[in-house]
NUDOGU-398692 format. One line per 8 residues: number of its first residue (from 1); their letters; for each residue x, y, z of N, C-alpha, C. Coordinates in Angstrom, 2 decimals. Layout:
<gutors>
NUM) A) X:Y:Z:X:Y:Z:X:Y:Z  ...
</gutors>
This chain:
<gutors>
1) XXXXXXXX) 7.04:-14.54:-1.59:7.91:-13.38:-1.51:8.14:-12.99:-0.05  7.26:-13.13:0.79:7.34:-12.81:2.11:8.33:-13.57:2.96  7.93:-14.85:2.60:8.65:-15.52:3.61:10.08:-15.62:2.71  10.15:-15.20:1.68:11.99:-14.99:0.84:12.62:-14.06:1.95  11.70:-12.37:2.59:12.04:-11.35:3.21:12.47:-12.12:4.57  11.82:-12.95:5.14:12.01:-13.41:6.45:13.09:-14.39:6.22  13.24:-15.11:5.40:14.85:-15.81:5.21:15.94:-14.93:4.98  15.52:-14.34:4.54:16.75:-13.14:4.15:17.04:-12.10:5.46
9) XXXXXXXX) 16.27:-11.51:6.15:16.39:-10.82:7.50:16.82:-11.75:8.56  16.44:-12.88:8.66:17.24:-14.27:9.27:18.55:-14.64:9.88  18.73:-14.57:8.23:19.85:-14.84:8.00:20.79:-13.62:8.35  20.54:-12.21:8.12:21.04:-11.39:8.46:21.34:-10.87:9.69  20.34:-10.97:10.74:20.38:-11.23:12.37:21.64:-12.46:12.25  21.11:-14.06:11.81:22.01:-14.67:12.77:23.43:-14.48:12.71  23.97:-14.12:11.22:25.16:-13.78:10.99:25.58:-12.60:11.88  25.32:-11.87:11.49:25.44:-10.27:13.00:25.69:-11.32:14.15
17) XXXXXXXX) 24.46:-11.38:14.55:24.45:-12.44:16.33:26.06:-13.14:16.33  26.39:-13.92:15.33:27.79:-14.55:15.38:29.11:-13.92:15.16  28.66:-12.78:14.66:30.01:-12.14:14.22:30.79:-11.80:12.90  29.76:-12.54:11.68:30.35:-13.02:10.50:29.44:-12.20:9.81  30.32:-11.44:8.63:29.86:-10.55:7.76:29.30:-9.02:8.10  29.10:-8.28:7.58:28.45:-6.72:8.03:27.09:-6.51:8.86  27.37:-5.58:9.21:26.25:-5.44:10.49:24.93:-5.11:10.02  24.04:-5.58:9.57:22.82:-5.13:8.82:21.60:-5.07:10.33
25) XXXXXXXX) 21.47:-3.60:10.56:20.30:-3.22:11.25:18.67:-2.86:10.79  17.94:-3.20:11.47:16.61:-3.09:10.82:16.02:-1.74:11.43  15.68:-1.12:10.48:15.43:0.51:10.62:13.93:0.74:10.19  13.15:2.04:10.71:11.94:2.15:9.95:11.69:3.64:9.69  11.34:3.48:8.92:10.39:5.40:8.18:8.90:5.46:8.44  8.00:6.27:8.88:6.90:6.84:8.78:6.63:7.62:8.02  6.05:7.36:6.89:5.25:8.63:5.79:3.72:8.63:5.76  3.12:10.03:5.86:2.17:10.51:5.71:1.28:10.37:4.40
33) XXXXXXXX) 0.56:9.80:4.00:-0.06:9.96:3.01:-1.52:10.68:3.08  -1.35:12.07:2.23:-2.28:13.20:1.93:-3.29:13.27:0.73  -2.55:12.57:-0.05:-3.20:12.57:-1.36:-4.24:11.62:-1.54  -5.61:11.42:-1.69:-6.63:10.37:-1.80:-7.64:10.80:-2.58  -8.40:9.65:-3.33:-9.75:10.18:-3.94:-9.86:8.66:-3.83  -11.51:9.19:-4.40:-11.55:7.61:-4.58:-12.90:7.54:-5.93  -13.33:6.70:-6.45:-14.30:6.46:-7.85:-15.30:5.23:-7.28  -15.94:5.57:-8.11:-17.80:4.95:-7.70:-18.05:4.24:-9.05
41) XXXXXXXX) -18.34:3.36:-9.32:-19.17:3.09:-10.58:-20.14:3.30:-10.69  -20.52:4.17:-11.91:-22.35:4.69:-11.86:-23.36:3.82:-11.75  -22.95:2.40:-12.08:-23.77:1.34:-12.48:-24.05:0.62:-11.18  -23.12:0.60:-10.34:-22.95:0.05:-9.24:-22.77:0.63:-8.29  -23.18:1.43:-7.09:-22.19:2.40:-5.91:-21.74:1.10:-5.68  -21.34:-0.02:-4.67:-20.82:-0.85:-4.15:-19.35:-1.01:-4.84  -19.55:-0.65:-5.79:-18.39:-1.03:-6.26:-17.17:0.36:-6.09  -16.56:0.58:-5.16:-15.44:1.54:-5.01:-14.35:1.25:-5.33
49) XXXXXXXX) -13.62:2.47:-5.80:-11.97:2.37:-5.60:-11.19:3.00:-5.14  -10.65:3.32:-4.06:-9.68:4.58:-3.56:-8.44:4.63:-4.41  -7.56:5.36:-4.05:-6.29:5.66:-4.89:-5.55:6.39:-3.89  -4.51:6.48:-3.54:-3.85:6.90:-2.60:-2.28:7.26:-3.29  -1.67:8.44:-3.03:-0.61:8.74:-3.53:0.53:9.16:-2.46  1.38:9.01:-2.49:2.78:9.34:-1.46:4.28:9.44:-2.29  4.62:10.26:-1.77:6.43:10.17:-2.14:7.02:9.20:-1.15  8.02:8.66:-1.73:8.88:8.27:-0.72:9.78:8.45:-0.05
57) XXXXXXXX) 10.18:8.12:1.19:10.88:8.82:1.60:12.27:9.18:1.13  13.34:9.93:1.05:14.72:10.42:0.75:15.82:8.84:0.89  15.42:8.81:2.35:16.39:7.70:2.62:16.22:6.48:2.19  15.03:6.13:1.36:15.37:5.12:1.13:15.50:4.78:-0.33  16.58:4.14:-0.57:17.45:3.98:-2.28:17.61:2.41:-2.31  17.87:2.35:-3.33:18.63:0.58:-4.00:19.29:0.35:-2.74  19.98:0.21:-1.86:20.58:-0.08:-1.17:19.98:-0.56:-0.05  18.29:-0.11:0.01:17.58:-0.66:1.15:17.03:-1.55:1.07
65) XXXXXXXX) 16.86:-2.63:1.58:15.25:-3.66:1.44:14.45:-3.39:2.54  13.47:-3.36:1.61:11.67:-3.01:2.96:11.56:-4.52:2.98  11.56:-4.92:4.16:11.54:-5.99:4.76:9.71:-5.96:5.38  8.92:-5.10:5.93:8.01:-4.88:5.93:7.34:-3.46:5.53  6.06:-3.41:4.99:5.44:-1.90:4.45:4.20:-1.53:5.26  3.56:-1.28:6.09:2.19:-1.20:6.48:1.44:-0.11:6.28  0.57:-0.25:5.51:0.21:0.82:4.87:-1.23:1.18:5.68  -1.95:1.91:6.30:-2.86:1.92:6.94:-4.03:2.74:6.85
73) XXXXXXXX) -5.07:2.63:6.58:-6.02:3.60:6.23:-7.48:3.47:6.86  -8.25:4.04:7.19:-9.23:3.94:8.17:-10.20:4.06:6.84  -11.52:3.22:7.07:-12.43:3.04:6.30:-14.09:2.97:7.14  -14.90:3.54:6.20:-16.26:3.39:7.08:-16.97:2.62:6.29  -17.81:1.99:6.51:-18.88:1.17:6.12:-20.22:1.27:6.49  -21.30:1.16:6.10:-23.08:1.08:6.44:-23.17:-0.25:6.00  -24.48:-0.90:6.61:-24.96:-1.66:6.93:-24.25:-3.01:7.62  -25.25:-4.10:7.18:-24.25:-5.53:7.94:-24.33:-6.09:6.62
81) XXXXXXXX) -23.12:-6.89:7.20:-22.71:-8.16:5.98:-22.22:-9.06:6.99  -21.89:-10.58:6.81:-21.62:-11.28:7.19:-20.13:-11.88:6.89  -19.37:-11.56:5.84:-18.49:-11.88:5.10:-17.42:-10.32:5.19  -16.05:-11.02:5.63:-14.80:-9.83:5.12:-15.04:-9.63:3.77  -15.07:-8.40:3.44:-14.66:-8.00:2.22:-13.58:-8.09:1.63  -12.67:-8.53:0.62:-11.51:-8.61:0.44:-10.84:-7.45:-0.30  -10.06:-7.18:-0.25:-9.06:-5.75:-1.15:-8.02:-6.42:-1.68  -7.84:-6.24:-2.87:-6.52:-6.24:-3.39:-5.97:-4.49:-3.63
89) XXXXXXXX) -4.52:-4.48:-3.81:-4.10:-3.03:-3.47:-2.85:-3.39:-4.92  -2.63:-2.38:-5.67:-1.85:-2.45:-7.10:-1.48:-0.95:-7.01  -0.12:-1.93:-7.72:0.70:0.04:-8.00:-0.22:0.25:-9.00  0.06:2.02:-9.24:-1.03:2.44:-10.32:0.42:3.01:-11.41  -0.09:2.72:-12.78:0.93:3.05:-13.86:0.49:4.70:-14.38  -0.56:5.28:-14.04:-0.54:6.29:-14.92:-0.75:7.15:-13.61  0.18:8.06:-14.16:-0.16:9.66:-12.95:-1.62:9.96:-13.35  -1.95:10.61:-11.54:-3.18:11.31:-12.23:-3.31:12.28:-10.82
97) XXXXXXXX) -4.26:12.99:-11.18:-5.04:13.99:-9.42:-6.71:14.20:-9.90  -6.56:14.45:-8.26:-8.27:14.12:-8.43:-9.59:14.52:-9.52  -8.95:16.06:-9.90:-9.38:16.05:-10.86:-9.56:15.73:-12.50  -8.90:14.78:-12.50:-8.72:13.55:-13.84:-8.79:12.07:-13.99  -9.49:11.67:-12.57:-10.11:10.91:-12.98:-11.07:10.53:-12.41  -11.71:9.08:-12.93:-13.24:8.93:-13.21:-13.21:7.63:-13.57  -14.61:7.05:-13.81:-15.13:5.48:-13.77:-15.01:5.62:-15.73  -14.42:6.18:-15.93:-13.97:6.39:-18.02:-13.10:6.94:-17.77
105) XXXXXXXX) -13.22:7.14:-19.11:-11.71:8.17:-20.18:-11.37:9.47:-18.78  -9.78:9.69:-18.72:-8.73:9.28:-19.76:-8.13:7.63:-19.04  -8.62:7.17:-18.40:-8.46:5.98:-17.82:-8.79:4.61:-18.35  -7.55:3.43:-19.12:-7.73:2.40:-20.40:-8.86:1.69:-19.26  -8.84:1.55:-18.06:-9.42:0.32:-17.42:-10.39:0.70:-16.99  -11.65:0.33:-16.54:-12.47:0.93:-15.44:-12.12:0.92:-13.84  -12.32:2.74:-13.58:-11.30:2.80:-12.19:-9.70:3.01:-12.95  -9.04:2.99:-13.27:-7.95:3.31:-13.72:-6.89:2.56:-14.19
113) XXXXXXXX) -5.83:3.23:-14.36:-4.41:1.93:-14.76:-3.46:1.64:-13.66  -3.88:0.29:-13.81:-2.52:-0.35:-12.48:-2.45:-1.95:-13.34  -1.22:-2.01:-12.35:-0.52:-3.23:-12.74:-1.03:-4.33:-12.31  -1.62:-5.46:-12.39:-2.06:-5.96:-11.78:-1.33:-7.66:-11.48  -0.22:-7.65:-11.87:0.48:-8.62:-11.92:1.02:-8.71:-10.43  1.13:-7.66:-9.47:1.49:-7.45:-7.93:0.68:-7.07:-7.51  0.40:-7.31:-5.79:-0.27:-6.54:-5.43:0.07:-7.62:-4.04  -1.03:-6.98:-3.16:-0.91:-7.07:-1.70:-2.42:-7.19:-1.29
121) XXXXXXXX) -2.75:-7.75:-0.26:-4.58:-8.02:-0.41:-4.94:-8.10:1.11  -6.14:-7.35:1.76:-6.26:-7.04:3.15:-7.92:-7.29:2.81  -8.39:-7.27:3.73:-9.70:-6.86:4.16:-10.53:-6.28:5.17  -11.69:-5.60:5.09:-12.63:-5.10:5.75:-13.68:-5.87:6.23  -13.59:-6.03:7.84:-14.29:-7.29:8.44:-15.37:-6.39:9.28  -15.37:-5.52:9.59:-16.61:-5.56:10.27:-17.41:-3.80:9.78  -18.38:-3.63:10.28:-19.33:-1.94:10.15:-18.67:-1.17:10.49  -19.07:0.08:10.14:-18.71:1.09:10.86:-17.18:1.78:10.62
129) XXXXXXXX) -16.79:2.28:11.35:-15.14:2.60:11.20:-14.05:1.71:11.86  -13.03:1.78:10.68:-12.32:0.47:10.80:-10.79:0.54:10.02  -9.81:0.62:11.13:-8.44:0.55:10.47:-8.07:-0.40:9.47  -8.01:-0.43:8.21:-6.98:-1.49:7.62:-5.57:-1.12:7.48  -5.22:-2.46:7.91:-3.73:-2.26:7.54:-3.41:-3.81:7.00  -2.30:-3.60:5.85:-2.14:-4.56:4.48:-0.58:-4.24:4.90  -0.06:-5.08:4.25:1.45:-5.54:3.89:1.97:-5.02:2.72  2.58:-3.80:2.04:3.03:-3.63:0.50:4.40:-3.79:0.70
137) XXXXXXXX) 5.09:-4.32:1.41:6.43:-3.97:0.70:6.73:-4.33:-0.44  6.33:-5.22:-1.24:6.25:-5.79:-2.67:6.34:-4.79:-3.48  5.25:-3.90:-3.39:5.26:-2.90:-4.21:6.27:-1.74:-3.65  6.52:-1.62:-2.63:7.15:-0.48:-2.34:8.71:-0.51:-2.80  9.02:-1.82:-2.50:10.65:-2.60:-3.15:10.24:-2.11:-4.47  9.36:-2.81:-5.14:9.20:-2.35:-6.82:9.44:-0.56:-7.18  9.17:-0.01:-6.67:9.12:1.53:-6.47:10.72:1.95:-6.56  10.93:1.37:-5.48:12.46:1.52:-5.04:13.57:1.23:-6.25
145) XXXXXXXX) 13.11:-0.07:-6.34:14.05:-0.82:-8.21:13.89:0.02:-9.49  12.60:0.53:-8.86:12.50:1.41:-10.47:11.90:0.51:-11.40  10.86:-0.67:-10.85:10.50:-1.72:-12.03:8.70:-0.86:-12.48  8.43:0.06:-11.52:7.17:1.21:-11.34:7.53:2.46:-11.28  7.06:3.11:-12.10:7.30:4.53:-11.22:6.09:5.03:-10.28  6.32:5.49:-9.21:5.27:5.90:-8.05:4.79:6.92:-8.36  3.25:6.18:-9.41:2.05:6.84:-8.81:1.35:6.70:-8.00  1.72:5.89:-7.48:0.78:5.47:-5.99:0.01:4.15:-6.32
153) XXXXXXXX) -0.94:4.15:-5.34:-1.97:3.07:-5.55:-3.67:2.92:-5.57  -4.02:1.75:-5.99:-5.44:1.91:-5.88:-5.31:0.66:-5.06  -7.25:0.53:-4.23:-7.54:0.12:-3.13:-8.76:-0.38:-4.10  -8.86:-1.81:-4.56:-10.22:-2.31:-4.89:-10.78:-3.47:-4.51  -11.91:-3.53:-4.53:-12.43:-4.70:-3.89:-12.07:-5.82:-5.32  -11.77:-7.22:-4.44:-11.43:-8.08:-4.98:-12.84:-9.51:-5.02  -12.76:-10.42:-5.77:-14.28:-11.03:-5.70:-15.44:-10.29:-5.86  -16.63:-11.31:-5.68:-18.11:-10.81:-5.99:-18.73:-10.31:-5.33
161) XXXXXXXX) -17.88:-10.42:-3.92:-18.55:-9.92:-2.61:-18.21:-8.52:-2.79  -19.32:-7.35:-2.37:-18.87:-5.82:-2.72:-19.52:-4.86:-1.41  -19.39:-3.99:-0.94:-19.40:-3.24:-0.10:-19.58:-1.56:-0.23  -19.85:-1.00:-0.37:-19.66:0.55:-0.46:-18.79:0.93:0.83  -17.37:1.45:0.54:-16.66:1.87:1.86:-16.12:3.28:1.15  -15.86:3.98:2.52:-15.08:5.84:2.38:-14.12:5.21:2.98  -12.74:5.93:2.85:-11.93:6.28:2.99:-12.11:7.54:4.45  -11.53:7.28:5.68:-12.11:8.45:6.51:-10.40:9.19:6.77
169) XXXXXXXX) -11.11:10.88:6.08:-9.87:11.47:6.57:-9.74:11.99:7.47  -8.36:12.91:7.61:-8.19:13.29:8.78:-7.81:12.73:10.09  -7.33:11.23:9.76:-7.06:10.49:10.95:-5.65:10.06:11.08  -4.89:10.79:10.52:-3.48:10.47:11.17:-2.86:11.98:10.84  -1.66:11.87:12.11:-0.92:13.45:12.29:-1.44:14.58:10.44  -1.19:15.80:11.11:-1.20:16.40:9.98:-2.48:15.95:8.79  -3.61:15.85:9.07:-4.41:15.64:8.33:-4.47:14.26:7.24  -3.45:13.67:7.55:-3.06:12.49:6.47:-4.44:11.56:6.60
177) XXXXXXXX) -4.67:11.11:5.15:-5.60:9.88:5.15:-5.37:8.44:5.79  -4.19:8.67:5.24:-3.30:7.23:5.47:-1.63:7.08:5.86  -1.20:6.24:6.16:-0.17:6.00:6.64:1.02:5.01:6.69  2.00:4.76:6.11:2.86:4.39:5.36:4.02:4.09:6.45  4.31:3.07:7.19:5.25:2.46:8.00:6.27:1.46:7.08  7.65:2.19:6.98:8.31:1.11:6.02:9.41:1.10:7.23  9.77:-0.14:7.16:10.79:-1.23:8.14:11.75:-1.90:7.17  12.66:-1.42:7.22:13.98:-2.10:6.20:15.77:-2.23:6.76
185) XXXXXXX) 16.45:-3.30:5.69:17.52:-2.98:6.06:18.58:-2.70:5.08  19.61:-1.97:5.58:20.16:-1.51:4.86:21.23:-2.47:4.47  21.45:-2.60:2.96:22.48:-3.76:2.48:23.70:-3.17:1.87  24.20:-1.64:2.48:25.28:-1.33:2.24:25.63:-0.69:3.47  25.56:-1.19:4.30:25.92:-0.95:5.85:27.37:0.18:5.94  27.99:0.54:5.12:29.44:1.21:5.48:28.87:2.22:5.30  27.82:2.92:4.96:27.14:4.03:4.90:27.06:4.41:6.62
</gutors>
């Protein structure tokens, strides 16, 4: 899917560069993301899940492609490990706020409902405090199409390898947890 985005933005530069067809510029949005919790399994602490929620921005409609998404969130960790941790990141299908949910009911899955047929996958490589930043435009295009509706997402560890990590807030403008860089272009340019 990625490298479909990079043939397709490509192609859209070289045509521009020559002269042929509409002028498609590559534009970007910054959104704040405020909304976070995250779930523990009782059975396991190591095993976490954050959840992260955002609107999107106004400007961007069917008419845009997110060509890139960077979604960014600062994480802490204790002790050593030797091995990145891996994350997979999934839209989530059921609304919720912090106070509704939990490692159970009203949630079908453990940790909650998301799609798991997409997703986007980063990891946590070293102790201590530590920016991740992952790639969603996948999901964020999906958002956009209307093939999801945006409840946001969850943040879970992927494989056997497991970690206990927070979520550290307060680290971007305005108190935001996290941070949401979308880079797109617009495919109805007469706007």
């Amino acid at each position: 899917m990625f490298k479909n985005r990079i043939h397709i933005l490509a192609m859209a530069l070289i045509l521009t560069a020559l002269g042929i067809g509409p002028c498609y510029a590559l534009d970007s949005l910054i959104a704040n993301i405020n909304q976070a919790a995250a779930i523990v399994n009782p059975a396991d602490p190591t095993d976490v899940r954050a959840l992260l929620r955002f609107d999107l921005p106004t400007e961007l409609d069917t008419t845009k492609f997110v060509t890139y998404a960077e979604l960014r969130f600062g994480v802490n960790t204790t002790g050593q490990f030797e091995h990145p941790i891996r994350l997979r990141i999934n839209p989530l299908t059921s609304a919720w706020t912090p106070g509704n949910i939990g490692w159970s009911a009203p949630w079908s899955r453990s940790g909650g409902d998301f799609a798991d047929t997409i997703g986007s996958i980063g990891h946590i490589d070293t102790v201590g405090q530590f920016v991740v930043k992952i790639d969603i435009a996948n999901i964020i295009q999906d958002y956009i199409r209307g093939y999801y509706p945006n409840h946001g997402i969850i943040i879970r560890q992927h494989g056997s390898l497991r970690r206990a990590f927070n979520l550290v807030q307060n680290r971007y403008p305005g108190g935001a947890v996290a941070q949401l860089a979308i880079y797109y272009i617009d495919l109805d340019p007469d706007d």
